[in-house]
C-alpha positions as CSV (number, residue, x, y, z in Angstrom):
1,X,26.1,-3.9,-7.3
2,X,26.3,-4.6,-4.0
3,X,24.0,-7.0,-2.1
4,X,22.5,-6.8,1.5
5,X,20.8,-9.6,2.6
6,X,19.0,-10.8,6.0
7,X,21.8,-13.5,7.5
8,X,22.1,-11.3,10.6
9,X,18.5,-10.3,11.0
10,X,17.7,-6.9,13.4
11,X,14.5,-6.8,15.5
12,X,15.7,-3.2,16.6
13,X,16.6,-0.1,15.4
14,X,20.1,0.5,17.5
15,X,23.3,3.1,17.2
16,X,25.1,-0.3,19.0
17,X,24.6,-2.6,15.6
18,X,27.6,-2.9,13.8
19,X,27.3,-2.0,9.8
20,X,26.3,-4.8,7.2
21,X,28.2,-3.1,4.7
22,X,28.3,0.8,3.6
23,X,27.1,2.1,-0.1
24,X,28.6,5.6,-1.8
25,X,26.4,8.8,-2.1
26,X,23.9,7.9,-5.0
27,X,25.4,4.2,-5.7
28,X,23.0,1.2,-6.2
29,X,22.7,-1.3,-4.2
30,X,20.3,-4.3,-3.5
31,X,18.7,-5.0,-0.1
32,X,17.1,-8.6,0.6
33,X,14.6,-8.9,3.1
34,X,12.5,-12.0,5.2
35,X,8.8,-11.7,5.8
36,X,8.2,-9.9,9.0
37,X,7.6,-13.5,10.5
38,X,11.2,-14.4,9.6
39,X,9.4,-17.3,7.1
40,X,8.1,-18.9,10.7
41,X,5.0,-19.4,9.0
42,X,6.0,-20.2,5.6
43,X,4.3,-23.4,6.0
44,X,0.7,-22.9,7.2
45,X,1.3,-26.0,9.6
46,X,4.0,-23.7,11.2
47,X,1.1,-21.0,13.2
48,X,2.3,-23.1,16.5
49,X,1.9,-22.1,19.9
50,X,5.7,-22.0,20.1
51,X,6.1,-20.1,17.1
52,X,3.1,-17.3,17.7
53,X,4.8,-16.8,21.0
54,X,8.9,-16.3,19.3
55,X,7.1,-14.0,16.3
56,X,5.1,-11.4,19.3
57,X,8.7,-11.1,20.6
58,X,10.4,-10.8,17.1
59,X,8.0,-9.2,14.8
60,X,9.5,-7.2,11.8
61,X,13.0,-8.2,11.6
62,X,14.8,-5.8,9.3
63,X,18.4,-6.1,7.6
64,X,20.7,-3.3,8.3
65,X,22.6,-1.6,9.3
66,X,23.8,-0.5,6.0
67,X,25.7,2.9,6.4
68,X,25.8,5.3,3.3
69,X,29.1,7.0,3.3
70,X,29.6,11.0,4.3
71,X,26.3,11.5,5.9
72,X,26.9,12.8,9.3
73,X,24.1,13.8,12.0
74,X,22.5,16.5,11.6
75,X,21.9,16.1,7.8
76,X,19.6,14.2,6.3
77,X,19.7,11.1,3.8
78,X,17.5,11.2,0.7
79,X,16.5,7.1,0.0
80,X,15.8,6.7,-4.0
81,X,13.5,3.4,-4.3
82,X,14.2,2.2,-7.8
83,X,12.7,-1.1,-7.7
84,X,10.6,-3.7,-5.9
85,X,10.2,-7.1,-6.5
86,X,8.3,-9.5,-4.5
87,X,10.6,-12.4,-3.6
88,X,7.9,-14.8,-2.0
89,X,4.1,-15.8,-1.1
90,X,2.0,-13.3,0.9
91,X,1.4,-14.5,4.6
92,X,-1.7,-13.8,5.9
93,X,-2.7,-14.2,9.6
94,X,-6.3,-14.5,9.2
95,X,-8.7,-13.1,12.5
96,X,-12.1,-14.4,13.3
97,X,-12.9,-10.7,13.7
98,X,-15.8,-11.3,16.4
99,X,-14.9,-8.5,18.4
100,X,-17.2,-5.2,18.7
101,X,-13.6,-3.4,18.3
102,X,-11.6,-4.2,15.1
103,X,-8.5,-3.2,18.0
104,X,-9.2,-6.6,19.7
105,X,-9.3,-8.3,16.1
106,X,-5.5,-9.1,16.4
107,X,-6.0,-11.0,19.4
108,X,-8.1,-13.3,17.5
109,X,-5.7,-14.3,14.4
110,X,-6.4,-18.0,14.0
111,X,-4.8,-19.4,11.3
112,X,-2.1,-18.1,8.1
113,X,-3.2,-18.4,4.6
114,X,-0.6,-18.0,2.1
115,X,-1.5,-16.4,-1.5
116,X,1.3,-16.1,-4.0
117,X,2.3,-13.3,-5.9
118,X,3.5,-13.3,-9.7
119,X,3.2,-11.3,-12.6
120,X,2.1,-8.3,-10.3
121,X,-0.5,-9.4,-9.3
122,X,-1.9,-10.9,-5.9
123,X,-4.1,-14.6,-6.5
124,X,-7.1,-14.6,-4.3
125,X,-8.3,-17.5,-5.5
126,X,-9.0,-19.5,-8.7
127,X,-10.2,-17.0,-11.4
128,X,-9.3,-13.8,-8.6
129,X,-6.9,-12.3,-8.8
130,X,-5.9,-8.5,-7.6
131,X,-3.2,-5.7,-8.3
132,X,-0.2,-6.3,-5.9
133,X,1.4,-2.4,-5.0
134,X,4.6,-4.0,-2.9
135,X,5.8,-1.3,-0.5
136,X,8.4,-1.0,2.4
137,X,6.7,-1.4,5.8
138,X,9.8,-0.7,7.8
139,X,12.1,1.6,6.5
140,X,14.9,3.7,9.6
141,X,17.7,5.6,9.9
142,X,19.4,4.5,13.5
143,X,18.0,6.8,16.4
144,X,20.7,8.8,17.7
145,X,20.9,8.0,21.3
146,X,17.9,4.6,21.7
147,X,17.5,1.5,20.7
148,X,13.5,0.8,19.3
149,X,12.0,-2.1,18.7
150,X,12.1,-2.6,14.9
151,X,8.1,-2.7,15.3
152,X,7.6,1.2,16.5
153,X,7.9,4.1,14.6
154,X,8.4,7.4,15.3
155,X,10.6,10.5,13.2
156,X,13.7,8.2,12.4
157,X,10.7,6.4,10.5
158,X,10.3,2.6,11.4
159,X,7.5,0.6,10.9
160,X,5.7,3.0,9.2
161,X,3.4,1.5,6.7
162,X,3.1,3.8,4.0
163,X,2.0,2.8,0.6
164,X,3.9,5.5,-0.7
165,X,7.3,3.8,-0.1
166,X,7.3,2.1,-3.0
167,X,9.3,2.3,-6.5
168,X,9.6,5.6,-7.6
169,X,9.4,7.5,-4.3
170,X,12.4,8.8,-2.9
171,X,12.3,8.7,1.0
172,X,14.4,11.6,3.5
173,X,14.9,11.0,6.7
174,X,17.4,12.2,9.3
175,X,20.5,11.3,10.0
176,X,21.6,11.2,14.2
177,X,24.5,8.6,13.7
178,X,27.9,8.6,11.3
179,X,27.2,6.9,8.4
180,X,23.0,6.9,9.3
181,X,22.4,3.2,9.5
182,X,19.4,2.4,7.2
183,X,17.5,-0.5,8.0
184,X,14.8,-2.3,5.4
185,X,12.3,-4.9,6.3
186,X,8.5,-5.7,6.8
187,X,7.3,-5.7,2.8
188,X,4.2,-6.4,1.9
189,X,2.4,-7.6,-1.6
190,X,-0.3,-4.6,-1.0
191,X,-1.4,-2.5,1.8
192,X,-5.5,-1.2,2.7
193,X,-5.4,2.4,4.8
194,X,-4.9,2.0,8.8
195,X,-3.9,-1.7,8.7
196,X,-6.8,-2.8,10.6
197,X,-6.3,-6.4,9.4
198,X,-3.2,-8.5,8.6
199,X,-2.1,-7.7,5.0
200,X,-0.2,-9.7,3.1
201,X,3.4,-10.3,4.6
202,X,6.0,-10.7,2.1
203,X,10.2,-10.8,1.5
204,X,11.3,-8.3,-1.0
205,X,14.6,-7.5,-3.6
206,X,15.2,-3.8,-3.1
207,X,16.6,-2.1,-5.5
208,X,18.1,1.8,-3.9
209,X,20.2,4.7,-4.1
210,X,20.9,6.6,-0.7
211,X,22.3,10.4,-0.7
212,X,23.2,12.5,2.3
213,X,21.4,16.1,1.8
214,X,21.8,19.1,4.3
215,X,19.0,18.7,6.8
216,X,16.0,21.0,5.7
217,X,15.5,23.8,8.8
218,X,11.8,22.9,8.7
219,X,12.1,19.2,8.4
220,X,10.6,17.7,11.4
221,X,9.5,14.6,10.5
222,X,10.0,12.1,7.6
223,X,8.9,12.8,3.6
224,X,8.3,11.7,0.4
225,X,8.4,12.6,-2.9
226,X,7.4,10.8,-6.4
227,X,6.8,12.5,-9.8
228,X,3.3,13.3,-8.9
229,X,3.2,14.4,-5.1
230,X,4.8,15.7,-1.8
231,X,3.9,14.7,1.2
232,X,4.9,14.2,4.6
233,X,4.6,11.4,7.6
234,X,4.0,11.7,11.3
235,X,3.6,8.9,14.0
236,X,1.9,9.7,17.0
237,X,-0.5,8.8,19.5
238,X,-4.0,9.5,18.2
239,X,-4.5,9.5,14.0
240,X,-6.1,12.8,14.4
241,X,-3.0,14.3,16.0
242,X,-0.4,12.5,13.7
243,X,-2.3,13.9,10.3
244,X,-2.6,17.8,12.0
245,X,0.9,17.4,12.9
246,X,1.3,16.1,9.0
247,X,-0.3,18.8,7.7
248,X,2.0,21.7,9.5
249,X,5.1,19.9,8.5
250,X,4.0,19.9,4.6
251,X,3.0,23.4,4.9
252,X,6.2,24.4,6.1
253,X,7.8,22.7,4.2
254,X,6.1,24.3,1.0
255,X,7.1,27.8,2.5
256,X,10.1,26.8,2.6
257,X,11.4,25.0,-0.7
258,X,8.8,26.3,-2.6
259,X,8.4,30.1,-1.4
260,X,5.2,30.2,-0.2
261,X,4.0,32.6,2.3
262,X,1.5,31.2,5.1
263,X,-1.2,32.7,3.1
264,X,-0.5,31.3,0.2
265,X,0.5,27.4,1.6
266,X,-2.8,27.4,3.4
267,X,-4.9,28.3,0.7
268,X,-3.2,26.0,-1.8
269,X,-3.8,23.5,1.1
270,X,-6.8,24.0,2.0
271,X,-8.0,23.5,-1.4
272,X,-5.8,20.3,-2.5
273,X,-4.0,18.8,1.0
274,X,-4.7,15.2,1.6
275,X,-4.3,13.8,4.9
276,X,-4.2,10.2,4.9
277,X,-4.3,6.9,6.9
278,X,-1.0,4.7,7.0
279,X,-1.3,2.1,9.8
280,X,-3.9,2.4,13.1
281,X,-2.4,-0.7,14.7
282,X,0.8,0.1,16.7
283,X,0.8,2.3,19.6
284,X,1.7,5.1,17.5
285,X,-0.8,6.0,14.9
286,X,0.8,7.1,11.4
287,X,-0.7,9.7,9.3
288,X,0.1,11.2,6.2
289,X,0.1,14.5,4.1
290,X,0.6,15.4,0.9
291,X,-0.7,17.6,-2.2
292,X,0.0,17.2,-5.6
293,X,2.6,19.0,-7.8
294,X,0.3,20.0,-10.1
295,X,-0.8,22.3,-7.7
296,X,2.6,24.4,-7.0
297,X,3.7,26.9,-8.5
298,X,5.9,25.0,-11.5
299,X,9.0,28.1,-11.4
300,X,9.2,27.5,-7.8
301,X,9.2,23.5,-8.1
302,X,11.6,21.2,-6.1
């Protein structure tokens, strides 16, 4: 199985990067990741001046490029996650959260606590500890004519912090570059809806299978799937807009892979749609949608 790991570190999502390495339609392979600090606060000691400053202008660093042979632009690239392991402590950049606004909350981080994580679970303390749900922060396909900041997030995905991306969800995004350039990075132990304070940061093993599947017609925007739901993610400006926006992408989606009319997807919908919270604390607010299969219509399931 082939192993990707983060010696050459990206802090952007770029067409320009040269690949890491390329996998075959459906192969295995192995992604490594470093904490979205790049371990500069590994050591509690370390939450320096000098290093607060170097991690504002490197936050999230991502390994990638990795290219997945035959996809092309135009298509999209279906990203199986088949496992998750936590490879070290959680870093924690604890705020004195005086602030009226919980907004101005990260300008007052103070100090890191670390908290390890074994045995899935997360140690609070002596005699607490709490389920750990590791997930995929950052998770891109290469824009097709930009280079982003490997902290933004927009329909290419990016730092997107979804709990859904875990093990067991498969991920499509869309492919604007030969070869779509997937980029991995920012785990954490566990994740609380909107990100309003700093959750534990953590390196991951990545265990994944990437595909190249024609481009949906009304695929707008990035989705997932598990066993249980569908759903899909938007990134924009206000939380509000990014769930509406969230919402029309699932139901057209369910008109068209699962055969729906417009009645029917917004009556199903309306009665079991979930718009939900991923992160509230980048420029872009990320929202989610989804409904459960239960729901569909099983001789039209996809």
């Amino acid at each position: 199985m082939q192993t990707f790991g983060p010696d050459e570190i990206k802090y952007t999502y770029s067409p320009e990067h040269p690949i890491i390495g390329e996998v075959a339609p459906g192969e295995p392979f192995t992604v490594l990741t470093a904490d979205c600090f790049t371990g500069r606060f590994s050591d509690p000691s370390g939450y320096t001046a000098e290093n607060i400053a170097w991690v504002d202008e490197n936050l999230n660093g991502v390994t990638g490029p990795i290219a997945v042979s035959g996809a092309r632009p135009g298509q999209a690239v279906d990203i199986a996650i088949m496992e998750l392991d936590v490879t070290t402590p959680g870093h924690i950049v604890v705020s004195r959260c005086t602030s009226s606004s919980p907004q101005d909350w990260w300008g007052e981080e103070d100090h890191v606590v670390l908290v390890p994580v074994q045995d899935s679970s997360i140690r609070i303390a002596e005699g607490w500890t709490v389920p750990a749900r590791p997930l995929i922060g950052c998770l891109a396909t290469a824009p097709g004519r930009e280079t982003v900041l490997s902290r933004r997030e927009g329909d290419y995905g990016g730092n997107l912090d979804v709990q859904e991306i875990t093990a067991g969800t498969t991920v499509t995004l869309p492919v604007e570059v030969d070869g779509a350039c997937l980029y991995f990075g920012d785990g954490k132990a566990a994740i609380g809806a909107g990100e309003v304070v700093s959750a534990p940061e953590v390196g991951l093993r990545i265990v994944a299978t990437a595909t190249p599947v024609p481009r949906p017609r009304s695929m707008t925007t990035p989705r997932i799937r598990t066993n249980e739901i569908v759903g899909t993610i938007v990134s924009a400006l206000s939380l509000t807009e990014a769930c509406r926006q969230a919402f029309r992408a699932l139901k057209a989606w369910l008109e068209d892979d699962w055969r729906l009319t417009g009645d029917e997807a917004a009556i199903i919908m309306g009665i079991g749609a979930h718009c939900g919270v991923a992160q509230v604390s980048n420029p872009l607010h990320t929202g989610t949608c989804s409904i459960h299969r239960s729901l569909l219509p099983s001789d039209r399931d996809r």
